[in-house]
OpenMM code with the backbone's topology and positions (N, CA, C; nanometers):
from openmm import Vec3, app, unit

residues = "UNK UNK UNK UNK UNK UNK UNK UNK UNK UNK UNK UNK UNK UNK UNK UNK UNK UNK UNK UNK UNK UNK UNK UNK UNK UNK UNK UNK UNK UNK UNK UNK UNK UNK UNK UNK UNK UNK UNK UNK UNK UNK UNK UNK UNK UNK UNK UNK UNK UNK UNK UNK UNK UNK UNK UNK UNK UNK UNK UNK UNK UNK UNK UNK UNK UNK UNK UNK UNK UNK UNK UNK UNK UNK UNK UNK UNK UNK UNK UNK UNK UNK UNK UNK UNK UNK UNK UNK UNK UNK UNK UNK UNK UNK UNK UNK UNK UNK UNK UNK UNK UNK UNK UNK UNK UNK UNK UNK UNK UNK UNK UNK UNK UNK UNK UNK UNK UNK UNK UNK UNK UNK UNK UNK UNK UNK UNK UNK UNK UNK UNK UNK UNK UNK UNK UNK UNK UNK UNK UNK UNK UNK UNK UNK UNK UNK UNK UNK UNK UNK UNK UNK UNK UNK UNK UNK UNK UNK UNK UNK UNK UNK UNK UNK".split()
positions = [
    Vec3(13.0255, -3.9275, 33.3887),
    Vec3(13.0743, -3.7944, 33.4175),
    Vec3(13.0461, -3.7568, 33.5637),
    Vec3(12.9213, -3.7931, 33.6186),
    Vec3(12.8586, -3.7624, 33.7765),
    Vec3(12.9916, -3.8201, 33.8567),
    Vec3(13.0288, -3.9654, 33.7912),
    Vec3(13.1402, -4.0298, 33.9008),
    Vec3(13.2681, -3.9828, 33.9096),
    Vec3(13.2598, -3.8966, 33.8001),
    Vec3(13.4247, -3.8712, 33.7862),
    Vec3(13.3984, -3.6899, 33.8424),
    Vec3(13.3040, -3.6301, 33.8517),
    Vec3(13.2455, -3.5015, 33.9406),
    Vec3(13.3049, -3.5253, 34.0476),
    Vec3(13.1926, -3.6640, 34.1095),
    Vec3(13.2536, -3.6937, 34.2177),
    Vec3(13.3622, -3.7316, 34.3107),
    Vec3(13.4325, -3.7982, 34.1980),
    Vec3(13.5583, -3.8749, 34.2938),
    Vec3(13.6563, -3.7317, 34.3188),
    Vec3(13.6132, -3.6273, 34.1827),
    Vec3(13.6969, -3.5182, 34.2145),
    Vec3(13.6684, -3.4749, 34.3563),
    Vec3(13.5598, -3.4165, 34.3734),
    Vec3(13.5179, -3.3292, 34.4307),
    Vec3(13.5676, -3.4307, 34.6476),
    Vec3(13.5636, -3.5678, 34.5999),
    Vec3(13.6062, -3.6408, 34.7697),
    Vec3(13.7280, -3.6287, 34.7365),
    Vec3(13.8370, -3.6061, 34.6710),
    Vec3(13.9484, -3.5847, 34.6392),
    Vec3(14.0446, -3.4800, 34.7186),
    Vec3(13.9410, -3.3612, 34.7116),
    Vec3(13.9267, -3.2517, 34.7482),
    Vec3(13.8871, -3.2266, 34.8901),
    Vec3(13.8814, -3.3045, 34.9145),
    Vec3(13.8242, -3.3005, 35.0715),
    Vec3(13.7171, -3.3363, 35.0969),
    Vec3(13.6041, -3.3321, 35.0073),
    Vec3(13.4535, -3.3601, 35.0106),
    Vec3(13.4472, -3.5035, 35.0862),
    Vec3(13.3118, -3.4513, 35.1600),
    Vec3(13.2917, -3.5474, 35.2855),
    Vec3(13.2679, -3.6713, 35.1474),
    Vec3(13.2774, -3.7630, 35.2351),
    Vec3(13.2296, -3.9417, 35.0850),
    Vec3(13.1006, -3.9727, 35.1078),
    Vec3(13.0675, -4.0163, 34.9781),
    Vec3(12.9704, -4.0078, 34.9523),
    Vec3(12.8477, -4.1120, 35.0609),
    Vec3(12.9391, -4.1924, 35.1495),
    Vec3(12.8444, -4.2560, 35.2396),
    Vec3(12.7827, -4.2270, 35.3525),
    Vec3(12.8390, -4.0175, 35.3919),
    Vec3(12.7820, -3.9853, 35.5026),
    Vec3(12.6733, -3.9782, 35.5461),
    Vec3(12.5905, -3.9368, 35.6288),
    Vec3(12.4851, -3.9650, 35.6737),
    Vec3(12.3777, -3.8386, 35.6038),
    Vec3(12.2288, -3.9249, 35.5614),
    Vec3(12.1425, -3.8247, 35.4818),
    Vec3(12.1465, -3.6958, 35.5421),
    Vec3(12.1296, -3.5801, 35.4882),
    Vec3(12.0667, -3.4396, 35.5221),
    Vec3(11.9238, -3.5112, 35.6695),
    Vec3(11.8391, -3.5342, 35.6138),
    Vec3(11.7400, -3.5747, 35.7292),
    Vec3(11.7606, -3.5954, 35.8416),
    Vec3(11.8909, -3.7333, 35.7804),
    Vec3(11.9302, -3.7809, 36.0011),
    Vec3(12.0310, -3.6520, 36.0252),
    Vec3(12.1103, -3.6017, 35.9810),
    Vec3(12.1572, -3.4481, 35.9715),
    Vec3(12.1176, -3.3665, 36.0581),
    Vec3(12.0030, -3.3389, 36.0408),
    Vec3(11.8925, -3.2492, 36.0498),
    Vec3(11.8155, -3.2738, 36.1950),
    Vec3(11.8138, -3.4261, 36.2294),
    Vec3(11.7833, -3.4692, 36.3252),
    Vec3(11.6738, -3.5398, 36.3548),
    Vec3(11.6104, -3.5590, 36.1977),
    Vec3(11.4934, -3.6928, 36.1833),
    Vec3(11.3493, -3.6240, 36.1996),
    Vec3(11.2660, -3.6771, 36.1555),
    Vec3(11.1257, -3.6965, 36.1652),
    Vec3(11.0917, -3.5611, 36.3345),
    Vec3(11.1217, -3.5837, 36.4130),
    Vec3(11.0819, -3.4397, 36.5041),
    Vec3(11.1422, -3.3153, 36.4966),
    Vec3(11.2595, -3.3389, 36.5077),
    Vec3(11.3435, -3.1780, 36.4402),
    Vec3(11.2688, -3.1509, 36.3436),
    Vec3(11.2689, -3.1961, 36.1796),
    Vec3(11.1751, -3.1228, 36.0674),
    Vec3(11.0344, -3.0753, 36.1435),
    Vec3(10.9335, -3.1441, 36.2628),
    Vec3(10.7930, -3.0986, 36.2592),
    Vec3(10.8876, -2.9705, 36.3853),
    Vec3(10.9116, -2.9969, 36.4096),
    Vec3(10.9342, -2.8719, 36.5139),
    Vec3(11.0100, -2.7444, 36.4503),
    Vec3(11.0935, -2.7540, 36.3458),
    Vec3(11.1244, -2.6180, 36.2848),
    Vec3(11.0245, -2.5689, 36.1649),
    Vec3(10.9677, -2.7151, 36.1279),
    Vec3(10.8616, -2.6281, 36.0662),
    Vec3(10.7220, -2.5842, 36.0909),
    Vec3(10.6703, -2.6190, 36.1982),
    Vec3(10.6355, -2.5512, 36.3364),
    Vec3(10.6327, -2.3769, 36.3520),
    Vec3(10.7289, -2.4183, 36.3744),
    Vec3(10.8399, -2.2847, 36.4387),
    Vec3(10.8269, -2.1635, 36.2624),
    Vec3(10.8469, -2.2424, 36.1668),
    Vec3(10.8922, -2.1297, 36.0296),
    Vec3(10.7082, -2.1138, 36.0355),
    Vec3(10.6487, -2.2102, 35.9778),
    Vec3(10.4885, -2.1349, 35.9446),
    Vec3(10.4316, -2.0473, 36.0642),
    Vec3(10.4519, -2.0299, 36.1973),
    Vec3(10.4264, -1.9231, 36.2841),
    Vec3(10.5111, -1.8111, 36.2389),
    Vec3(10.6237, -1.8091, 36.1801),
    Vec3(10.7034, -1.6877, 36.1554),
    Vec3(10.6288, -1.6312, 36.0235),
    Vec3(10.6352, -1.7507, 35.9246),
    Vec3(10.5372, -1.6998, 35.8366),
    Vec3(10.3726, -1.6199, 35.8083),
    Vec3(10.3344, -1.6660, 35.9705),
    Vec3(10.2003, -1.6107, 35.9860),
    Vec3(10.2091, -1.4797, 36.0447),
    Vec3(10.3369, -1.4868, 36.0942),
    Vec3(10.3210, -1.2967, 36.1790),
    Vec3(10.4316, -1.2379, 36.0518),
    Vec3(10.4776, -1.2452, 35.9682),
    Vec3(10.4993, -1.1473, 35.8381),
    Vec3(10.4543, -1.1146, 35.7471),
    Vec3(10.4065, -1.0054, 35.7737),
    Vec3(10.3156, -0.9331, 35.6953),
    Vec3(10.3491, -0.8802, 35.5770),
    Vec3(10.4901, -0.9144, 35.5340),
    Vec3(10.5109, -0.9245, 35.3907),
    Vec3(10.4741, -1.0280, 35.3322),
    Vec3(10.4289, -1.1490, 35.3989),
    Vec3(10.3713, -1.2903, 35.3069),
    Vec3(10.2886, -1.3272, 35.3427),
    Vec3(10.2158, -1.2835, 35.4539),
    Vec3(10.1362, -1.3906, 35.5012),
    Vec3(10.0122, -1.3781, 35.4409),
    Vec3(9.9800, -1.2998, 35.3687),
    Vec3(9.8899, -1.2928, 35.2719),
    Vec3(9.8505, -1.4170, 35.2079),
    Vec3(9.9187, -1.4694, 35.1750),
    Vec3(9.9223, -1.5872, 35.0677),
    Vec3(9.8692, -1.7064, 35.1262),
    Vec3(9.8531, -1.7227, 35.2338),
    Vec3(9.8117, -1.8105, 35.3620),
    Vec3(9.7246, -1.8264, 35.4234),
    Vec3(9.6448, -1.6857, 35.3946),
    Vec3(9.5222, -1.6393, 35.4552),
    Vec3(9.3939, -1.7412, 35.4555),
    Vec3(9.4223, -1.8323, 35.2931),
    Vec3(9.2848, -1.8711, 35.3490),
    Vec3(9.3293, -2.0661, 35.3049),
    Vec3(9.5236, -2.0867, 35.3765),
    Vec3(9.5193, -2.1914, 35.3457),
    Vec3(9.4739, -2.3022, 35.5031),
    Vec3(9.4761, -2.4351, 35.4900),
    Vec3(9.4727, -2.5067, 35.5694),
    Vec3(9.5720, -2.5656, 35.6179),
    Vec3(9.6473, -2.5248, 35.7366),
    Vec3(9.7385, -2.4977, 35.7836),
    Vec3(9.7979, -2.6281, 35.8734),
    Vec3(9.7027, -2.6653, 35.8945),
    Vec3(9.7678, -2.8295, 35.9648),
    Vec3(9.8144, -2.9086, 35.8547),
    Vec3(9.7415, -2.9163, 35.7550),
    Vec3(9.7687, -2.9919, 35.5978),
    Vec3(9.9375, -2.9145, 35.5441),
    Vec3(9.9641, -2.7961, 35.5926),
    Vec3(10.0357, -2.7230, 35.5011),
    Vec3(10.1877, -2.7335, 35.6048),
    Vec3(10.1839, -2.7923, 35.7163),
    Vec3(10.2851, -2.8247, 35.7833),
    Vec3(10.3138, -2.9658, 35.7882),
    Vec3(10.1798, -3.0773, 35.7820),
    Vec3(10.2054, -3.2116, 35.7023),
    Vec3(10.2636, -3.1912, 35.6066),
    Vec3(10.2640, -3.1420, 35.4753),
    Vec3(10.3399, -3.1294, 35.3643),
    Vec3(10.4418, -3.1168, 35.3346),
    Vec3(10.4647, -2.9549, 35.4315),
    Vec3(10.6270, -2.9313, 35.4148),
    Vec3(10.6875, -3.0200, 35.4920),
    Vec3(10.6831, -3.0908, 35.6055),
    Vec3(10.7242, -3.1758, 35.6548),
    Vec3(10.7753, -3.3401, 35.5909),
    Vec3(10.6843, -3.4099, 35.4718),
    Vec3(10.6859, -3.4540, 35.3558),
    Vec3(10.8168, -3.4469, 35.2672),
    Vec3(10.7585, -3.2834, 35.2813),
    Vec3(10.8380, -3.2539, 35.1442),
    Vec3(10.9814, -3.2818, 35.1422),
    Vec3(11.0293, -3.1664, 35.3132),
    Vec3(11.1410, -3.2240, 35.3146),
    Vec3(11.2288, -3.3493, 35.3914),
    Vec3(11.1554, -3.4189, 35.4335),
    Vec3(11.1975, -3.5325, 35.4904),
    Vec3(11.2071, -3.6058, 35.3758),
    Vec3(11.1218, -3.6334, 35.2634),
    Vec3(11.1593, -3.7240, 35.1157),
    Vec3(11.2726, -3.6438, 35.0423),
    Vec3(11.3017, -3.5018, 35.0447),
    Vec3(11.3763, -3.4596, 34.9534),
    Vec3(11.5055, -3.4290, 35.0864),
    Vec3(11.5547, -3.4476, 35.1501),
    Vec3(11.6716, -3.5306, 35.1799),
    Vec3(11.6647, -3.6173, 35.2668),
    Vec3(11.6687, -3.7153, 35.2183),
    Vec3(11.7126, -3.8494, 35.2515),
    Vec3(11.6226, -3.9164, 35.3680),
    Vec3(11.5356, -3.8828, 35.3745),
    Vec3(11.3944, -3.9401, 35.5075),
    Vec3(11.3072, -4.0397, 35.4228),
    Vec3(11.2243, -4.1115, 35.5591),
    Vec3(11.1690, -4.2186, 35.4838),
    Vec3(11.0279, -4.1891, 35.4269),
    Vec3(10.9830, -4.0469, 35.4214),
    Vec3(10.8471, -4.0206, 35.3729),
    Vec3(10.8845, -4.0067, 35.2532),
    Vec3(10.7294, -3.9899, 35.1599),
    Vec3(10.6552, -4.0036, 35.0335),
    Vec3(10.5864, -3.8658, 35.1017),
    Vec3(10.6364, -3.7661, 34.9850),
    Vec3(10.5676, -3.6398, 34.9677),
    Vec3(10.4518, -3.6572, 34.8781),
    Vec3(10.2830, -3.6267, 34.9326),
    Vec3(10.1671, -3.6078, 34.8601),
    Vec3(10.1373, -3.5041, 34.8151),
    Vec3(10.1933, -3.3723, 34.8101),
    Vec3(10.1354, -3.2894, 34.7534),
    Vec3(10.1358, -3.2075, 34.6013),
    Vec3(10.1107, -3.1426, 34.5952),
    Vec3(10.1542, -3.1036, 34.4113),
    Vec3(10.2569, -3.0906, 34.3792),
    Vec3(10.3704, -3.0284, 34.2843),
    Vec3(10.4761, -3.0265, 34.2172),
    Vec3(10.4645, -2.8883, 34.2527),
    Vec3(10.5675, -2.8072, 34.2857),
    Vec3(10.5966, -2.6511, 34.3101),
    Vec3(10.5243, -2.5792, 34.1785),
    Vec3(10.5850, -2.5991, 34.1463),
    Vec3(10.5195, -2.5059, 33.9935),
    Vec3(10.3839, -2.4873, 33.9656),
    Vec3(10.3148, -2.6134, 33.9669),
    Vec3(10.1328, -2.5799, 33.9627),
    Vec3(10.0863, -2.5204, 34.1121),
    Vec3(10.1433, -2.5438, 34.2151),
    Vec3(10.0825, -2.4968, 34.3836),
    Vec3(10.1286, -2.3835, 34.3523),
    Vec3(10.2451, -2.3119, 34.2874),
    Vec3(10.2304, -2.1620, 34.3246),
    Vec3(10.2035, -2.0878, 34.1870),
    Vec3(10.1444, -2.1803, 34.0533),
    Vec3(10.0861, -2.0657, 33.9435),
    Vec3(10.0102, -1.9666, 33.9964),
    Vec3(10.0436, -1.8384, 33.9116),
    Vec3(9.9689, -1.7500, 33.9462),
    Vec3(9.9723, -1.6649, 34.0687),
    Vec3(10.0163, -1.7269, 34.1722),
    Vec3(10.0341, -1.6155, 34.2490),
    Vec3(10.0943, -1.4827, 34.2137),
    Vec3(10.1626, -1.4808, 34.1401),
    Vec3(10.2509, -1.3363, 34.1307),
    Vec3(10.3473, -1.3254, 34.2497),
    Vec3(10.4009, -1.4272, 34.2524),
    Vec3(10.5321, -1.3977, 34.4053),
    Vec3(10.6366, -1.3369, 34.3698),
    Vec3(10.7266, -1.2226, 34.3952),
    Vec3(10.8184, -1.1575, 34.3614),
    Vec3(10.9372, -1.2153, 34.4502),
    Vec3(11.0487, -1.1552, 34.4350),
    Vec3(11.2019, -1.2168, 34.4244),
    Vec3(11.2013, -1.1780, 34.6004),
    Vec3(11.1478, -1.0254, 34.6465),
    Vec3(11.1623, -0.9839, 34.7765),
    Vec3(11.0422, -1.0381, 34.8507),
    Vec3(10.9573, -1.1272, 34.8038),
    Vec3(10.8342, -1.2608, 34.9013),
    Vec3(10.8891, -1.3313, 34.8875),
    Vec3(10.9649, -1.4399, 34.8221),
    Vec3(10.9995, -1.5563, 34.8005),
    Vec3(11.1297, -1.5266, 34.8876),
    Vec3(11.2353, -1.4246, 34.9209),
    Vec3(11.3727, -1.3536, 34.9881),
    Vec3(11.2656, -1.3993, 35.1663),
    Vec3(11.1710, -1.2973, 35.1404),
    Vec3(11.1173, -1.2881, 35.3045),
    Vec3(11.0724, -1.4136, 35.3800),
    Vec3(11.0564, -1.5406, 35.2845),
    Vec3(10.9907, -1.6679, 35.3202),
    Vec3(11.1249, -1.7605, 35.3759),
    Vec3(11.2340, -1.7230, 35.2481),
    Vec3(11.3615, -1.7665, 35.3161),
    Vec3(11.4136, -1.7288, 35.4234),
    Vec3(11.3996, -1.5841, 35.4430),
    Vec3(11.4636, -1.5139, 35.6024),
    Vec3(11.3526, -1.5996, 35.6584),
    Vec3(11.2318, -1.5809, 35.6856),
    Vec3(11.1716, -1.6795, 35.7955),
    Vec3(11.1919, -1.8478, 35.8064),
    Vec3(11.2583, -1.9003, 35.7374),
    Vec3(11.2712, -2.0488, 35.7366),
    Vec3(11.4582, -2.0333, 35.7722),
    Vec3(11.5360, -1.9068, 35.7897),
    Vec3(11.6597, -1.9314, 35.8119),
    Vec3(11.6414, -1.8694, 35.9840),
    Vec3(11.5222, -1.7870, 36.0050),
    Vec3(11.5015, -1.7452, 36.1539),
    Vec3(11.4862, -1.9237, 36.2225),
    Vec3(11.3897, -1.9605, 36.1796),
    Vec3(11.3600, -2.0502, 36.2458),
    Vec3(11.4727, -2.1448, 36.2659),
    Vec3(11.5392, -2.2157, 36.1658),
    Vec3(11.6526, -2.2778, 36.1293),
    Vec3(11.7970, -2.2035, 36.2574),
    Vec3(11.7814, -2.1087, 36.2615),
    Vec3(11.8693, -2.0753, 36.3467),
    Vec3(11.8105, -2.0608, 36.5176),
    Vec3(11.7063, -2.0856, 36.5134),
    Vec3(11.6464, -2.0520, 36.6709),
    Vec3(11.6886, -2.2410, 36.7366),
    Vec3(11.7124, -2.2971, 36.6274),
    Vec3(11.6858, -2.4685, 36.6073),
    Vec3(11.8883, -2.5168, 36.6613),
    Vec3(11.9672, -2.3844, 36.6367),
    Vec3(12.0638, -2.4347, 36.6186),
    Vec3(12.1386, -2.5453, 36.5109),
    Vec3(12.0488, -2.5089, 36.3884),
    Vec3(12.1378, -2.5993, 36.3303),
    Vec3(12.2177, -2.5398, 36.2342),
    Vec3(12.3464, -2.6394, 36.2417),
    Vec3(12.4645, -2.6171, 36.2080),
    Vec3(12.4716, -2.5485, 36.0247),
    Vec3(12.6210, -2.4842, 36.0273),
    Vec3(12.6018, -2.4055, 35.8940),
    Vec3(12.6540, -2.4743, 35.8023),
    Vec3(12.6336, -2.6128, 35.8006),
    Vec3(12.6823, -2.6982, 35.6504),
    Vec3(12.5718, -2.7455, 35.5975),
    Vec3(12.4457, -2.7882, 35.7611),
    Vec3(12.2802, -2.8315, 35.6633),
    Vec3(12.2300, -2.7677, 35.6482),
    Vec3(12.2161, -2.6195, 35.7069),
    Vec3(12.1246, -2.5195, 35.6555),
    Vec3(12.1662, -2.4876, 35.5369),
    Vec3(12.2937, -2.4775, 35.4868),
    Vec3(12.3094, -2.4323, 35.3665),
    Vec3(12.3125, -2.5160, 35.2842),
    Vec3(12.2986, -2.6938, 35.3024),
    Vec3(12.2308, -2.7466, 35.2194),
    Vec3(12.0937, -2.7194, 35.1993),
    Vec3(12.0493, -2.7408, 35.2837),
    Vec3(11.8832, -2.7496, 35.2790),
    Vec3(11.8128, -2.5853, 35.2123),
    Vec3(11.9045, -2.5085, 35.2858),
    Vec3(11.8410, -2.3581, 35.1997),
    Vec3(11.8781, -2.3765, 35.0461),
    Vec3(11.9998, -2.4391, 34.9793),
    Vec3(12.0264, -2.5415, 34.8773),
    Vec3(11.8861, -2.5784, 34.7796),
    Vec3(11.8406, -2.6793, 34.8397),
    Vec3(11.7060, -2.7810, 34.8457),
    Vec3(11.6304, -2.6732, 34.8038),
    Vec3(11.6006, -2.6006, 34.9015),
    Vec3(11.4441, -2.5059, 34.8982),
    Vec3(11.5205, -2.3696, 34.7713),
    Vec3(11.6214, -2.3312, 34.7543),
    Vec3(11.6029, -2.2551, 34.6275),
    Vec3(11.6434, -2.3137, 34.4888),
    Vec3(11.6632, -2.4511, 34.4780),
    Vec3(11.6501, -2.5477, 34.3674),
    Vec3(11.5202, -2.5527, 34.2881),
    Vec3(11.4283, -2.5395, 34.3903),
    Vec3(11.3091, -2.5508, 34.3083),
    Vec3(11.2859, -2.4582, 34.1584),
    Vec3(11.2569, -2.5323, 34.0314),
    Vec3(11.2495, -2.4557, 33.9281),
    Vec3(11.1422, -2.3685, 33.9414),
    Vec3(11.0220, -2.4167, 34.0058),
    Vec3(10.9063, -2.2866, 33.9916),
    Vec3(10.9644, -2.1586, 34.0514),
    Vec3(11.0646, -2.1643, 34.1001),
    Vec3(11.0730, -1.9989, 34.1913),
    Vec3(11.2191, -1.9676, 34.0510),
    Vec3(11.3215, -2.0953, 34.0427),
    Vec3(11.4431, -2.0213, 33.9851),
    Vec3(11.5088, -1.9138, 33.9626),
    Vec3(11.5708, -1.9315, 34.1422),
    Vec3(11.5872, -1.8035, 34.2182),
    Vec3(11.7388, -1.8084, 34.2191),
    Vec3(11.7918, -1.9769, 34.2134),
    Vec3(11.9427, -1.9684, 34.2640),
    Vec3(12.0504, -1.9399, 34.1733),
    Vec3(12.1725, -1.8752, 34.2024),
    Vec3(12.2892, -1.8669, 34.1523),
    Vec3(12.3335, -1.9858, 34.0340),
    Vec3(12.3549, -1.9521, 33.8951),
    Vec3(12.3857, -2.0766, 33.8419),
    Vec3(12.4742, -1.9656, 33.7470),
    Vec3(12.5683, -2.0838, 33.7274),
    Vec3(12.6829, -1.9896, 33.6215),
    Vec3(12.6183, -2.0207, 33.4940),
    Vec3(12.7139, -1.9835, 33.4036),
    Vec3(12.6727, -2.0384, 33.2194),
    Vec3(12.6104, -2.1500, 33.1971),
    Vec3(12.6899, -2.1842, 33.2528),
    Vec3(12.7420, -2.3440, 33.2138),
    Vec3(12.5662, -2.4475, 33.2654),
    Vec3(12.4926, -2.3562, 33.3663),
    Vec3(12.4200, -2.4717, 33.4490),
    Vec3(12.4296, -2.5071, 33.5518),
    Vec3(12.5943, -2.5444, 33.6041),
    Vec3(12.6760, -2.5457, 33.6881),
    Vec3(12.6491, -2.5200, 33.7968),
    Vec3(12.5609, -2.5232, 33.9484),
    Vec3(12.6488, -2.4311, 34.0533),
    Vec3(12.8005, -2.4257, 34.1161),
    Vec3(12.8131, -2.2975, 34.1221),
    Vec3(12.9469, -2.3150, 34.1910),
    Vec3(12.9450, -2.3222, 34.3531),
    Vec3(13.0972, -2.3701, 34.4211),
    Vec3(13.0768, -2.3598, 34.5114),
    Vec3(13.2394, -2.3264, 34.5558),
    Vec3(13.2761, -2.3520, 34.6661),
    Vec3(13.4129, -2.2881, 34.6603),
    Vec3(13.5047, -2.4436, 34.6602),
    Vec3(13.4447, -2.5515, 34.6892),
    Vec3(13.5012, -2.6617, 34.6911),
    Vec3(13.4811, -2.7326, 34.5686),
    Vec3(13.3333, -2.7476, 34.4872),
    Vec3(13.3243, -2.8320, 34.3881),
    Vec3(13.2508, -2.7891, 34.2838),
    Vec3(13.1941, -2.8192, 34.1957),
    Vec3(13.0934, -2.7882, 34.0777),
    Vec3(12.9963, -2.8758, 34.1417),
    Vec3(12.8746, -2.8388, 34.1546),
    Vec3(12.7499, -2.8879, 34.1458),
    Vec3(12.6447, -2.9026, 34.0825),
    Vec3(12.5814, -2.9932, 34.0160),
    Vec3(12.4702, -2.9938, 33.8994),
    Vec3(12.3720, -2.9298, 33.9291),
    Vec3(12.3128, -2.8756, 33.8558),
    Vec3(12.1516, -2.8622, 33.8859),
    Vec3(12.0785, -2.9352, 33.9322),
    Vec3(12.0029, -2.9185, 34.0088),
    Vec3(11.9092, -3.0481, 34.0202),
    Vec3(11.8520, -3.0970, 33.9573),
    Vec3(11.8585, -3.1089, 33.8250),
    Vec3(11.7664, -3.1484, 33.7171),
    Vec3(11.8580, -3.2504, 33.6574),
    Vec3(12.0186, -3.2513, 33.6708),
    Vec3(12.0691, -3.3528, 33.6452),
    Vec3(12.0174, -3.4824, 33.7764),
    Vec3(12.0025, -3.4717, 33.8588),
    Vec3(11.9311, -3.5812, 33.9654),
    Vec3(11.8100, -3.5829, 33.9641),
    Vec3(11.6941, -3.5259, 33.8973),
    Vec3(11.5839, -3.5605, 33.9557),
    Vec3(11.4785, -3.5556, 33.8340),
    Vec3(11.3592, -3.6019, 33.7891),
    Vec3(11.3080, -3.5501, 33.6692),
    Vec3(11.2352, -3.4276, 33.7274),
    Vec3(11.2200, -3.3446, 33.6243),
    Vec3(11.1100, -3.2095, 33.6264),
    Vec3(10.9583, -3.1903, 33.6674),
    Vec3(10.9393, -3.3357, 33.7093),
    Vec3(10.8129, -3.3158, 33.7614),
    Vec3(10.8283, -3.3651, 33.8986),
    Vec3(10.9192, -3.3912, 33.9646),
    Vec3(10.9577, -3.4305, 34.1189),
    Vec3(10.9764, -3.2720, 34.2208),
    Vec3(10.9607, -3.2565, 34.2725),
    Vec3(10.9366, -3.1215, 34.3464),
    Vec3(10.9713, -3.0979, 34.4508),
    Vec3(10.9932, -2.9895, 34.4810),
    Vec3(11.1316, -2.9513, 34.6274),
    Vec3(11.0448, -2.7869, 34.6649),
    Vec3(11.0670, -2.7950, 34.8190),
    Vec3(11.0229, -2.7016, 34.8797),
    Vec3(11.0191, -2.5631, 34.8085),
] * unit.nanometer
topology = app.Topology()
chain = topology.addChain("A")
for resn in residues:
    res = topology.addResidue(resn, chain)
    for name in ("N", "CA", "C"):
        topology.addAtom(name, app.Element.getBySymbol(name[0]), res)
């Protein structure tokens, strides 16, 4: 069924499936440390989140996200850190902290110049994650999009694999 998703969806115009990862996209291994760089300083001067940060270790916490998303599109790292869901039990994060973390990772993302087909993958990526299950999904499971149907990420990945 995924192949026959697909052949629709390159049918349609969709780039094929051999283009180049989100990562080299993105611009590889220094672009990711430098925008995320750039987002955890934004994150440290908003004082709608930065609470949550207060008493983390912050060189470790830009290794990570850096990890995180260089393995979760298409880079050659191995993410070490926990699964989303147990790193943020308990906090109590609401819909307008988890909104304000995204405006600071789309500030940064745009100070970076990058283009509006990977950011909106990658902002994609980062609201996939089930611990927050924040994103748009029809009935069905489905996302929509204006070109294709897209699975959940849970049809690609098992439930204990973890995304920003």
């Amino acid at each position: 069924m995924a192949t026959l998703l697909l052949g629709a969806c390159q049918n349609m115009g969709m780039a094929p499936m051999q283009q180049k990862s989100l990562y080299d996209r993105l611009g590889g291994q220094g672009a990711l440390v430098a925008v995320v760089d750039d987002f955890v300083g934004n994150v440290a001067a908003d004082n709608r989140i930065n609470k949550f940060f207060a008493r983390t270790d912050i060189p470790r916490l830009k290794r990570l996200l850096v990890e995180q998303i260089c393995a979760g599109t298409g880079g050659p790292c191995t993410y070490t850190g926990r699964d989303m869901k147990s790193a943020h039990a308990g906090m109590g994060i609401n819909d307008a902290q988890f909104n304000a973390l995204v405006e600071d990772l789309v500030k940064s993302l745009d100070k970076f110049k990058v283009p509006e087909k990977e950011k909106g993958e990658l902002l994609w990526y980062s609201r996939a994650d089930e611990a927050f299950d924040r994103r748009p999904v029809s009935r069905t499971g489905w996302e929509t999009s204006s070109a294709c149907l897209t699975p959940p990420r849970s049809f690609f990945v098992s439930p204990q694999e973890s995304v920003i």
